[in-house]
Structure formats: C-alpha cells, structure tokens
N, C-alpha and C positions, 0 to 999 in steps of 0.2 A: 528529599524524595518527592515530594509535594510540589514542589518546582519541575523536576525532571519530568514529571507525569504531565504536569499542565504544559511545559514546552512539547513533550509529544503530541498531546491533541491540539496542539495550536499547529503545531506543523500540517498534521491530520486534515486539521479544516482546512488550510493552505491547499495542500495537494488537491483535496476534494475542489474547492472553489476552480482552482487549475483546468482540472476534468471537466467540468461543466460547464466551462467555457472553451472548451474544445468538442463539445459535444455529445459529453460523455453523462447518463445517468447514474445517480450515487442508489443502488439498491440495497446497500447495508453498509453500516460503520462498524467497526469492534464484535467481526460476529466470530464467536466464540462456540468450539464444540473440545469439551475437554479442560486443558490446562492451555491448546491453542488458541490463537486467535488473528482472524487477519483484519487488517485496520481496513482496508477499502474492496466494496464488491461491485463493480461501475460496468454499464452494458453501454455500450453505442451498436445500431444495429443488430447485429444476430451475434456479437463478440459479449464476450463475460470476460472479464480482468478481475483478477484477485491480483491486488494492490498492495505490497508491502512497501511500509512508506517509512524511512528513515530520514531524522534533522538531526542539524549540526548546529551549535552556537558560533561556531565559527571553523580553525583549518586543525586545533590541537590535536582532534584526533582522528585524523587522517579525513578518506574522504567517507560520508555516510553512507553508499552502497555496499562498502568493503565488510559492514556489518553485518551482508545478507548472505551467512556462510551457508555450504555444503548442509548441512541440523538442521539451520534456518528455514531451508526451500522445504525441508523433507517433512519441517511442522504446518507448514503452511498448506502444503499439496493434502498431508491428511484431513486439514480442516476443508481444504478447500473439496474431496471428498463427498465430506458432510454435508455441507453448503449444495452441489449437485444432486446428493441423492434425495434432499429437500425441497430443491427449489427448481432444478434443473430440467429441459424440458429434451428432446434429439435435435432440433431443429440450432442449435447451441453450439457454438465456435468456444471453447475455452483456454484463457493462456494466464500465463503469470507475467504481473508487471510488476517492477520496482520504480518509486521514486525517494529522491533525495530532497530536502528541500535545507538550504542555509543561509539561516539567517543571523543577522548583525546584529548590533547593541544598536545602531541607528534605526531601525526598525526596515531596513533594505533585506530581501530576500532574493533567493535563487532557487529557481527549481529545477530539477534535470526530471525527464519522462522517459525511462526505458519500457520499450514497450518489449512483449514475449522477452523479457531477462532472461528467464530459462527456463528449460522442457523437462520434466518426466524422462 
C-alpha cells in the first residue's frame, strides 16, 4: 500500500512539474472536500484545470486514463464544486483535465495531457 501511494504522488509531482513547464500554475495539490479529492488545481491565464492524474508502472493494466470512469468524473466535478465556491472568482474559464503519466523500472516516463477530457 505504502508503495502504491508513494508511486501516485510521484506520478503527481510528474504531472505537475509537466504543467509548469507548459505554463501552467499549480494552485492546489490533493484538495480535498469530503471523501473526494482531486490531485491537481493548475490556472494558466483565466482557465482552472482540475487535474485528475493517473500512473501506470508500466502496460499490465491497460492504459491509465481508462481508470477515469463515468463515478470518477462525477467525484471530481463535486469536489471540484467545492473548490469554485471557495476559491472561484466569474471572470474563470473552468474544465476537467486528465493526465496519464507511465513510468518504467528504468526511471523513463511518459506523459499524455488531455486537456477538457470531459464536460458536465
């Protein structure tokens, strides 16, 4: 378990480092309202991405977007909600991004950027 958690926020930082060097600001990691949580809350310009960021150790179990079911978006969108009625200002473009990031035993990574994954 302890392993699993620390390869997800390794991935986390991955993604993020990713963002920010595409020119994206990281405004929250792991923000939590509830029992949800979304790993990344990154602004470039007048857009907000809520980031749901899945890794892979390598192909066994398909590909890591495929785990951002139907439930998945509907926990996220709640949190992300939260996150708006908090933080949120009108002048605000809001979407949902997925990323994948997989990585090797060699320490080689991949990362995909879906950006607006899907809508409301």
């Amino acid at each position: 378990m302890a392993r699993s958690h620390d390869f997800g926020r390794a991935c986390e930082s991955d993604a993020a480092r990713y963002l920010e060097a595409d020119g994206w600001t990281i405004l929250a990691r792991n923000f939590r309202a509830g029992h949800g949580e979304i790993d990344l809350v990154a602004c470039r310009e007048n857009v907000v991405a809520f980031v749901e960021v899945k890794g892979r150790a390598g192909d066994g179990f398909g590909h890591p977007l495929d785990a951002v079911t139907p439930a998945k978006q509907r926990e996220i969108a709640r949190v992300a909600r939260r996150w708006i009625a908090v933080h949120g200002t009108p002048r605000l473009v809001y979407r949902f991004d997925a990323m994948a990031v997989t990585r090797r035993r060699s320490g080689a990574r991949h990362i995909e950027h879906l950006a607006d994954a899907w809508r409301l």
